[in-house]
C-alpha positions in Angstrom: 9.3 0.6 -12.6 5.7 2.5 -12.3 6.1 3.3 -8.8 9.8 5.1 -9.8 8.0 7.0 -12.9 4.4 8.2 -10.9 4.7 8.8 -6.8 1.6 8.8 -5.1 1.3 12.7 -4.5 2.2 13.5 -8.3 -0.7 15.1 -10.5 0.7 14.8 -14.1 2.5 11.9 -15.8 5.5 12.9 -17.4 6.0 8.6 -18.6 3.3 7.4 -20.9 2.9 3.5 -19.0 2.0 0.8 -21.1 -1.4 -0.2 -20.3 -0.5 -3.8 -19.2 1.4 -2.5 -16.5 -1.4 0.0 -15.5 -3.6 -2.5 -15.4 -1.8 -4.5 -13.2 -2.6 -4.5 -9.2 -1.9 -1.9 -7.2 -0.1 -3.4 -4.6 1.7 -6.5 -3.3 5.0 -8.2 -4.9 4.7 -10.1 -8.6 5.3 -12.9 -8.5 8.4 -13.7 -11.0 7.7 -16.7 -12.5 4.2 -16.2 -13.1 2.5 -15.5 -16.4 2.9 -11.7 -17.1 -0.1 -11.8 -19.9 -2.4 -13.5 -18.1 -4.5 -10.4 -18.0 -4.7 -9.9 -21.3 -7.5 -10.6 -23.7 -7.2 -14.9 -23.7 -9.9 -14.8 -26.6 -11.5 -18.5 -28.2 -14.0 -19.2 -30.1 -16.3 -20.0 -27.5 -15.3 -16.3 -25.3 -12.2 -16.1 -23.2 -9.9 -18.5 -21.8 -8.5 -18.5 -18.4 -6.9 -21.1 -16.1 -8.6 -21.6 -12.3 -7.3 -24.3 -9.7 -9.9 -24.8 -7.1 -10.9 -27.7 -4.7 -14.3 -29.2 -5.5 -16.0 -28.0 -2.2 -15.2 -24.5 -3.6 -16.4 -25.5 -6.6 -19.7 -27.1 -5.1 -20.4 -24.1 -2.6 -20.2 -21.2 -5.3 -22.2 -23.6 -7.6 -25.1 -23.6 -5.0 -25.4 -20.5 -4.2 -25.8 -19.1 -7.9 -28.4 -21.6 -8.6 -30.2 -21.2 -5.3 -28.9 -17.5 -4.5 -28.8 -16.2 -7.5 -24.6 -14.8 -7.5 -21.4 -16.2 -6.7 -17.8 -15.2 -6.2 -16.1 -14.3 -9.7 -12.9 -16.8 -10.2 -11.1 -14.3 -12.8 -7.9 -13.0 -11.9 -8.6 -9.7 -14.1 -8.3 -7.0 -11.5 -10.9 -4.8 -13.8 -13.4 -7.7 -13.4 -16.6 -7.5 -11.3 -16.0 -9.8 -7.7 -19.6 -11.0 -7.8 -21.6 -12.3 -10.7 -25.3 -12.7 -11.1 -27.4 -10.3 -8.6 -25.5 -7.7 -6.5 -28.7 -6.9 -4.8 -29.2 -10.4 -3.4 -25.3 -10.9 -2.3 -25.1 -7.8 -0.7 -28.8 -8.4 1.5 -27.2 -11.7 2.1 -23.4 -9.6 3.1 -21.7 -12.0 0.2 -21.9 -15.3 2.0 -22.1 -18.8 0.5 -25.1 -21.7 1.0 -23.1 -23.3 3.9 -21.9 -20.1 5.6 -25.6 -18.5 5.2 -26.9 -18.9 8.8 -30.3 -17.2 10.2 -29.9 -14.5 12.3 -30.5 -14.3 16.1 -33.7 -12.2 14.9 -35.0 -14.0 12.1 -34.9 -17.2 14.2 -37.0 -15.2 17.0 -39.2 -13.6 14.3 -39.8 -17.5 13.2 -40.5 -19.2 17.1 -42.8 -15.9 17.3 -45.0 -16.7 14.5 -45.4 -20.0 15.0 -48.7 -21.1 16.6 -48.9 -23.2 20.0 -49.0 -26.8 19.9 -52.1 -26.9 21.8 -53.4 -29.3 24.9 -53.2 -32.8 24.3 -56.3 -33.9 25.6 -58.7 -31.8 23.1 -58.7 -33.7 19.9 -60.7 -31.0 17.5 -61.8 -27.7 17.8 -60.4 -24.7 19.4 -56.9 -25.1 20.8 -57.0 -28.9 19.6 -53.7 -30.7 19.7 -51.2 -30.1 16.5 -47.9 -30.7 17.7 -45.1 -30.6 15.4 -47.7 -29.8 12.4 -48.8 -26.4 14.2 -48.2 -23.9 11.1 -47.0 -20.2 11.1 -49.2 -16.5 11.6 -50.2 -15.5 8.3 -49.4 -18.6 6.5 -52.8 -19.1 4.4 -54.6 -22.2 5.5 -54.4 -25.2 2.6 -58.3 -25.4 1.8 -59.7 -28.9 2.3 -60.5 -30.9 -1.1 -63.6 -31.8 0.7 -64.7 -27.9 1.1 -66.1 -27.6 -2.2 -68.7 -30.2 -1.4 -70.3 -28.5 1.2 -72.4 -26.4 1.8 -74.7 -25.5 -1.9 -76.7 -23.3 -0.7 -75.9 -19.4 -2.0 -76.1 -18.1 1.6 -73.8 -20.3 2.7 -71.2 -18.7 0.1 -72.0 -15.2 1.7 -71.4 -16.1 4.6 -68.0 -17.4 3.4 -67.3 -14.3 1.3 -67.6 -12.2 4.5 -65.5 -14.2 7.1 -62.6 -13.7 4.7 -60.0 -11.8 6.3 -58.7 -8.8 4.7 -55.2 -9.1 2.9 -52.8 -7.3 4.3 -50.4 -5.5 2.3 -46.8 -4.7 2.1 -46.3 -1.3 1.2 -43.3 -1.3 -1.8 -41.2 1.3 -1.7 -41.7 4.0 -4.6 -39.7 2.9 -7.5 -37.2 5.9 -8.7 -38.3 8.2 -11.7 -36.2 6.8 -14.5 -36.0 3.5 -13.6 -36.3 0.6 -15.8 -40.1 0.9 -16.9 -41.0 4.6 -15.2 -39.7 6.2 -18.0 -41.4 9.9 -19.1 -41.2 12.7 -20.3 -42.6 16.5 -19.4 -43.2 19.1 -22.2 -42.6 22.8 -21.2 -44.1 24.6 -23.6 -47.7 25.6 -24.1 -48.9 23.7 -26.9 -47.8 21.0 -29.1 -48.1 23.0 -32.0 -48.1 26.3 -33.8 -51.1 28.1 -35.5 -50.3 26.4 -38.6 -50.3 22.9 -37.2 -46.5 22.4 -37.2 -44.7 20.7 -33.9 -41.1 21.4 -32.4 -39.6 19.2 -34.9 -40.3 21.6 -38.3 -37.2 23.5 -38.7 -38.3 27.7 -38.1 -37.6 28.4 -41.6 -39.1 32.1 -41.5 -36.4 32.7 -38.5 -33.8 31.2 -39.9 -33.7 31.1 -43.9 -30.1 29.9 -44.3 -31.7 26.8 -42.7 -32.6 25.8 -46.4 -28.9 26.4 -47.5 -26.2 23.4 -48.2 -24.3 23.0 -44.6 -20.8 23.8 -45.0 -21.2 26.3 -48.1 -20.7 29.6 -46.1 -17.6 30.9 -45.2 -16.8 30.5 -41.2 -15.3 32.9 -38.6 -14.6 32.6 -34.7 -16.9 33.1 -32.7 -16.4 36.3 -29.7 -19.4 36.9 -27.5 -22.0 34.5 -25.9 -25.5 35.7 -27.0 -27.6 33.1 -24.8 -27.0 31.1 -21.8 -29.7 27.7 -21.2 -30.1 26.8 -17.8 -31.4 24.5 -16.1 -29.5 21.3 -15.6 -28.6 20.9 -11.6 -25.5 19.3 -12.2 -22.9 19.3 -15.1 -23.8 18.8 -18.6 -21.3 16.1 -20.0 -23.2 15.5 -23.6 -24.8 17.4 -26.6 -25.6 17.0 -29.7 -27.8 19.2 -32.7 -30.3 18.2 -34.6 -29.4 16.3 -37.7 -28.8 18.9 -41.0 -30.9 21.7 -39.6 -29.5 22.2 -35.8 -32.8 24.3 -34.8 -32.6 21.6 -31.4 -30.1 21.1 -28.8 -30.6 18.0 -27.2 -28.5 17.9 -24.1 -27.3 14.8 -21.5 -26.4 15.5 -17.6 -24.6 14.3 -14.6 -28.7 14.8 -12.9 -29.6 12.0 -14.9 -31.7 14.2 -17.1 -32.2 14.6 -21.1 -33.0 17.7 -22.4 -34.3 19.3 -25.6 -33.8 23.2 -26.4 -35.1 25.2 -28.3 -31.9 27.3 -30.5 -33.4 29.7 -33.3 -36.8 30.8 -31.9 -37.3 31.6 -28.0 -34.1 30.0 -26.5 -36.0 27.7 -24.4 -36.5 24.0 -22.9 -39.0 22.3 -25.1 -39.0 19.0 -23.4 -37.2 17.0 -20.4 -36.7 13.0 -20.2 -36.4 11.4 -17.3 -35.1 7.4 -18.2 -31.9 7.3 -16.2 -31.0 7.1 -12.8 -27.7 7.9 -12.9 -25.7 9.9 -15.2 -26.1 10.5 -18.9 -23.0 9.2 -21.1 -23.8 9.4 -24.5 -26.9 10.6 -26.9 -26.9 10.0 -30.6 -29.6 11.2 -32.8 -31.0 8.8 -36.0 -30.6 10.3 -39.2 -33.8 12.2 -39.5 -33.8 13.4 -35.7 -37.5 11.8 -35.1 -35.6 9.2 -32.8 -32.3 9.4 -30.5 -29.8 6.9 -28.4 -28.9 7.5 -24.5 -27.0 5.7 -22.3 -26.0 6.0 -18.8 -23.7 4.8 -16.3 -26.9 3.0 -14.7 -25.8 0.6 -17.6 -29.2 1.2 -19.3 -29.6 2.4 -22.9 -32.6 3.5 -24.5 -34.5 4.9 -27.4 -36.5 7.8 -27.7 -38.9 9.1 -29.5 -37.9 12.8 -29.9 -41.2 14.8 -30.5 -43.5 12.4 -28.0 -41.4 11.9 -25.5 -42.4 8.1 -24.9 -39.4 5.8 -24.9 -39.7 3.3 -27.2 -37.1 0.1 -26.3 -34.5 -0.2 -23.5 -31.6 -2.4 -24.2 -28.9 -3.4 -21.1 -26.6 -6.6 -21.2 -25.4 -5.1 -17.8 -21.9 -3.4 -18.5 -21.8 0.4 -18.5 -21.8 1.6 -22.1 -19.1 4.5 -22.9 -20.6 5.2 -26.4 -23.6 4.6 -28.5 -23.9 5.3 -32.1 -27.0 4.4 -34.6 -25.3 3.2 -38.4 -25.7 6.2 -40.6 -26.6 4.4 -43.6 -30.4 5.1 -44.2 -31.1 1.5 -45.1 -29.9 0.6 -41.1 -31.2 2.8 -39.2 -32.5 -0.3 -36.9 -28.8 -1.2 -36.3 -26.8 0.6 -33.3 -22.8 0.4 -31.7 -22.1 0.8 -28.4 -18.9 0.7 -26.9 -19.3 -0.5 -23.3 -17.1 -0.9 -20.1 -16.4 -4.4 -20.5 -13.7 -3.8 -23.8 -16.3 -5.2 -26.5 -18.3 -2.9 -29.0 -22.0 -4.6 -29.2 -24.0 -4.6 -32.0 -27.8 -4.8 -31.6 -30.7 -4.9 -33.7 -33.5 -2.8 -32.6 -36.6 -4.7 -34.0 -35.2 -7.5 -32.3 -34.1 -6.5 -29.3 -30.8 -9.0 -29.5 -27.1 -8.4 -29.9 -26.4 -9.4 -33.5 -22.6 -9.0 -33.4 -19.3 -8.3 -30.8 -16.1 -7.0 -31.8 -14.0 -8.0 -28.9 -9.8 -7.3 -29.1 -9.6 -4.0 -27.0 -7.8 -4.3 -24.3 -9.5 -1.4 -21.9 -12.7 0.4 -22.0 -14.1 1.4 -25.7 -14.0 5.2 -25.9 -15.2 6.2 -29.5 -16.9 4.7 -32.6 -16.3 6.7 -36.1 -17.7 5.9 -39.0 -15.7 6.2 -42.0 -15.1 5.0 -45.8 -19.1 5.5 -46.7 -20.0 3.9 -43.5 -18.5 0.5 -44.5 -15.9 1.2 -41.9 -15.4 1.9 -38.7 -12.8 3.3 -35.7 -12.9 2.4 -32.2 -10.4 4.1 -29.5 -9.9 3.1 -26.1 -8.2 3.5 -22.8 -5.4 0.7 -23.8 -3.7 3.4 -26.0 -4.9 1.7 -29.2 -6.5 2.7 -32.9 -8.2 -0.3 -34.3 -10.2 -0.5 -37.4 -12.9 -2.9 -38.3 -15.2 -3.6 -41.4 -18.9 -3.3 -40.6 -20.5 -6.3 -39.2 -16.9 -8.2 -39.3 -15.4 -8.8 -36.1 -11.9 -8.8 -36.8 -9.6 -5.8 -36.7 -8.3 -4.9 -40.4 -5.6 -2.0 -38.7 -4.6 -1.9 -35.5 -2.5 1.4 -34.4 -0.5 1.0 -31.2 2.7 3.0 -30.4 4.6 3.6 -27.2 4.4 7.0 -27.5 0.5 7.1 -27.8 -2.0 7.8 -25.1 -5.4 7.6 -24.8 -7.9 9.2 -27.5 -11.4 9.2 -25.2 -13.2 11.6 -28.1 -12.5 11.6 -32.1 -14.4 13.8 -34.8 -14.6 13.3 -38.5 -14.0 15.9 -40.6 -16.6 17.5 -43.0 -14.9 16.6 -46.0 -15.1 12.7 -44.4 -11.3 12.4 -45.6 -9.7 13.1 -41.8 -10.8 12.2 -38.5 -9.3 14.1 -35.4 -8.4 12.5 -32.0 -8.2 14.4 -28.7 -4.8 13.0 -27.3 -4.6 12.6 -23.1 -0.9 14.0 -23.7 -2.4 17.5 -24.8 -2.4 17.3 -29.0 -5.4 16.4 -31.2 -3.7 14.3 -33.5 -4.8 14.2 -37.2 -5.7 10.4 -39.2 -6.7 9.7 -42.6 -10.1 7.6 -43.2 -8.6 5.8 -46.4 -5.5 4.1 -44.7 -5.7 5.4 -41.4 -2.3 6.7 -41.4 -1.7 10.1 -39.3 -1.1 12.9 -40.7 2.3 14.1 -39.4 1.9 17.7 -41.1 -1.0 18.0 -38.3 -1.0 18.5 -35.0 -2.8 21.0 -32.9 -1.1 21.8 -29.4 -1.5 24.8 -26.7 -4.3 23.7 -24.5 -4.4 21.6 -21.7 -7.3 18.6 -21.4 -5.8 17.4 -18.2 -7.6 14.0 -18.2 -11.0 15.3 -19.4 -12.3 13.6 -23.1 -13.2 16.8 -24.4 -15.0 16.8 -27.5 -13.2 18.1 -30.9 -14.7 20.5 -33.3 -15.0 21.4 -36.8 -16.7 24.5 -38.5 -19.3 23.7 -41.1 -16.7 24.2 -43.6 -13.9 22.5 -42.0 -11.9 25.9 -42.1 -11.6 26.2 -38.2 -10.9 23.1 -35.9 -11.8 23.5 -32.3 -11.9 21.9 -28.8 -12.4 22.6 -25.1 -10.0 22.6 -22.2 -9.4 21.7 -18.7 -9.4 25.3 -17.5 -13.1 26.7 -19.2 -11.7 28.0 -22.1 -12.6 27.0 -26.2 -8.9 27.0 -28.3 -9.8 28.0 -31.9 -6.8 26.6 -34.5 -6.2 27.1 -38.1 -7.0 23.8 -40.4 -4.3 24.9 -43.0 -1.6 26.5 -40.8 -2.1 24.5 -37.0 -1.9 27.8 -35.2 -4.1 28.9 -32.4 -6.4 32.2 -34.1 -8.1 32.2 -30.5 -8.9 31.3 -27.3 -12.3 31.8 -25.6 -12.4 31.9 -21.9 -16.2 30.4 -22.2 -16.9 28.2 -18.7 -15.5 28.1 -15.2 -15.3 24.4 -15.6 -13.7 21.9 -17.8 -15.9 22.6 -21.3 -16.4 19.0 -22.1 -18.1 19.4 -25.2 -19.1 21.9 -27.8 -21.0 21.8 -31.6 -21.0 24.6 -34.4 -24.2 25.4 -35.5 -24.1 23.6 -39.5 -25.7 26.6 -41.5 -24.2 29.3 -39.2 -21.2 31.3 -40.1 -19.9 31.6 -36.5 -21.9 30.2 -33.9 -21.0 27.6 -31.4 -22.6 25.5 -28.4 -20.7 24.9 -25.6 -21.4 22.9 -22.6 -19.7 22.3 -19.4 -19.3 20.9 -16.4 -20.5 24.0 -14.6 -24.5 23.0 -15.8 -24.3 26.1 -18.4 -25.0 25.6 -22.0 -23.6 28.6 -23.8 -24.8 29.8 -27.5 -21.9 32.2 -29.2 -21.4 34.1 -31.9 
């Protein structure tokens, strides 16, 4: 059936597939009598449930070489799952073999005859080139010190004499470990000084630049932006994440495909205040903690980690070694120690960040977790995926209370709340940004915003401050301005000459927007 609807050589869909079936392998004949849901979620108590037939050699052998190895062969029949569990690094310096397939090589056994020392001539019994035979140890093996040695020899000279002999150690040079890497985190500041004349750092919003700063967000009235008025550069690669700074927006904080984090400056100079390095691959996801004094990233080197935003220092790392899609600190003030992240393996983890441990799991997706929302005074929450699904779940509850699946849905990868909290958009894969309420998370039919083409990309949806304008990027470069009330396009903004994957209005501006793309430009219009 999939192979009649999508031919190898096609670039659109024009069938929306159910996700079992795309999840299903690529090749090879089904069998017909076999269980068609065995890859879906088999949940239990105790995790999931899934049927293996193996002999007990098998059994035995993969058993061995994860407790002496360190990985073995994973069992599941999942097609999404890893094939190796426990170290990679190990199995692949190994080439994947098992504890009685594991042989030494023609040059390790060389390397050993090598280093092993001569048995010596049987007729001298102590002394140089005595007789050892079959006890004759290896070069560079350190000799076992004699429980006698200590009783010789009182005298301080003696000991001299001792401390002299002693060969140098020689040392194996490590290679350098990468800048980013779990425990070489920093950070570099670009500016001059730390502070102004008056004592004040980055983090102050520049009121005497920007008075409206003291204003109510959302209380002006918003237009469309026309003309880009500043461009930041300096990402190598493409930008795939930003975010403002909480209420005021006076920084840009910014996450790349070069692995770097970046703070800007917006209102006063226009320029890069700070640079973290902490990842070593991509950046995925940032989110910023109420007051902005501390942010969230996460990377697809499966690492998250908090920083602290005016120092620099990163503060914890957190990793249970899946790739996190999305990471989002609770916005209530009284848990701001408490963060989501949806990861790659289809749970959403809860961890607490004075402990350092995962305090809950929701686990029922089916695919990927895209997007957390929080709605209903943060009691709430909405997760969407790549398995075509809506689900909502109370806070701290793990069981879905709605669950929205229909065949004509496709995959949501970004969703936006709306400043009046009563809506939340969804950027649809088929081309719409579909419109759901936050009460009873039933869609709002009356919306629907069409006319620009995502082609596969989650790009990131928009509203103006005062939720007059809704907004969101496009496959092509271009930023598609709609009316709220009326769902018509009012403009279109030929802004990148990439895919603009995200963009943010500026809260206590009337018309100014930051876009980013996948072209490493960071665009400020107006």
């Amino acid at each position: 059936m999939t192979s009649l609807v999508t031919r190898p050589s096609d670039t659109q869909m024009n069938v929306n597939i159910p996700y079992e079936d795309m999840t299903l392998p690529i090749q090879g004949p089904e069998n017909p009598f076999g269980d068609r849901s065995r890859f879906l979620n088999q949940n239990a108590l105790a995790g999931h449930v899934e049927e293996q037939s193996m002999s007990e050699h098998a059994f035995r052998s993969q058993h061995l070489t994860h407790s002496i190895l360190g990985y073995s062969a994973n069992p599941s029949v999942d097609p999404n799952a890893p094939a190796v569990l426990g170290s990679i690094d190990s199995a692949q310096a190994n080439k994947f073999a098992t504890i009685d397939t594991l042989r030494a090589t023609r040059d390790q056994k060389r390397e050993l005859k090598r280093k092993r020392k001569q048995k010596g001539d049987l007729s001298v019994v102590e002394g140089e080139g005595s007789y050892v035979g079959p006890w004759a140890s290896w070069e560079g093996e350190e000799p076992q010190q004699h429980f006698l040695a200590g009783l010789e020899g009182t005298g301080d000279g003696d000991e001299e004499a001792d401390e002299e002999e002693e060969p140098e150690p020689h040392l194996v040079k490590k290679a350098k470990p990468k800048r980013g890497a779990e425990g070489q985190e920093s950070s570099v500041f670009h500016g001059k000084s730390m502070t102004d004349y008056q004592g004040r750092t980055y983090m102050s919003p520049p009121v005497a630049e920007a008075p409206n700063l003291l204003q109510e967000a959302g209380s002006q009235d918003c237009f469309i932006p026309k003309v880009c008025i500043h461009t930041w550069t300096g990402h190598t690669q493409g930008v795939s994440v930003i975010r403002t700074f909480p209420e005021t927006g006076h920084l840009l904080l910014s996450g790349s495909m070069d692995t770097k984090i970046k703070l800007w400056d917006v209102y006063t100079h226009g320029n890069c205040l700070r640079t973290f390095h902490g990842h070593v691959k991509a950046v995925k996801d940032l989110s910023f903690s109420n007051d902005g004094r501390q942010f969230l990233s996460c990377g697809y080197d499966r690492q998250m980690k908090l920083w602290d935003t005016e120092t620099g220092q990163c503060i914890k790392r957190f990793s249970n070694g899946k790739i996190p899609y999305v990471i989002k600190f609770h916005p209530d003030q009284d848990k701001q120690h408490i963060f989501l992240a949806g990861m790659s393996d289809k749970k959403i983890i809860q961890y607490d960040m004075n402990s350092g441990e995962i305090t809950q799991e929701y686990d029922q997706h089916l695919g990927p977790v895209n997007t957390i929302t929080f709605v209903d005074e943060n009691r709430r929450f909405v997760t969407t995926s790549d398995d075509k699904t809506i689900r909502a779940w109370d806070f701290d509850i793990p069981v879905v209370i709605k669950y929205i699946a229909e065949p004509h849905m496709h995959s949501m990868p970004a969703v936006t709340l709306h400043p009046s909290k009563k809506y939340f958009a969804a950027q649809s894969l088929d081309n719409q940004i579909l419109i759901y309420s936050t009460d009873n998370f039933r869609q709002n039919r009356k919306k629907r915003f069409a006319g620009h083409s995502v082609a596969g990309y989650a790009c990131q949806v928009g509203f103006s401050p005062d939720g007059k304008w809704i907004s969101s990027g496009d496959g092509e470069g271009n930023v598609v301005f709609w009316d709220w009330k009326t769902g018509r396009i009012k403009s279109r903004l030929k802004a990148h000459s990439k895919v603009v994957i995200a963009h943010e209005w500026l809260p206590h501006e009337t018309s100014k927007v930051i876009t980013a793309s996948w072209d490493g430009l960071i665009k400020l219009w107006d």
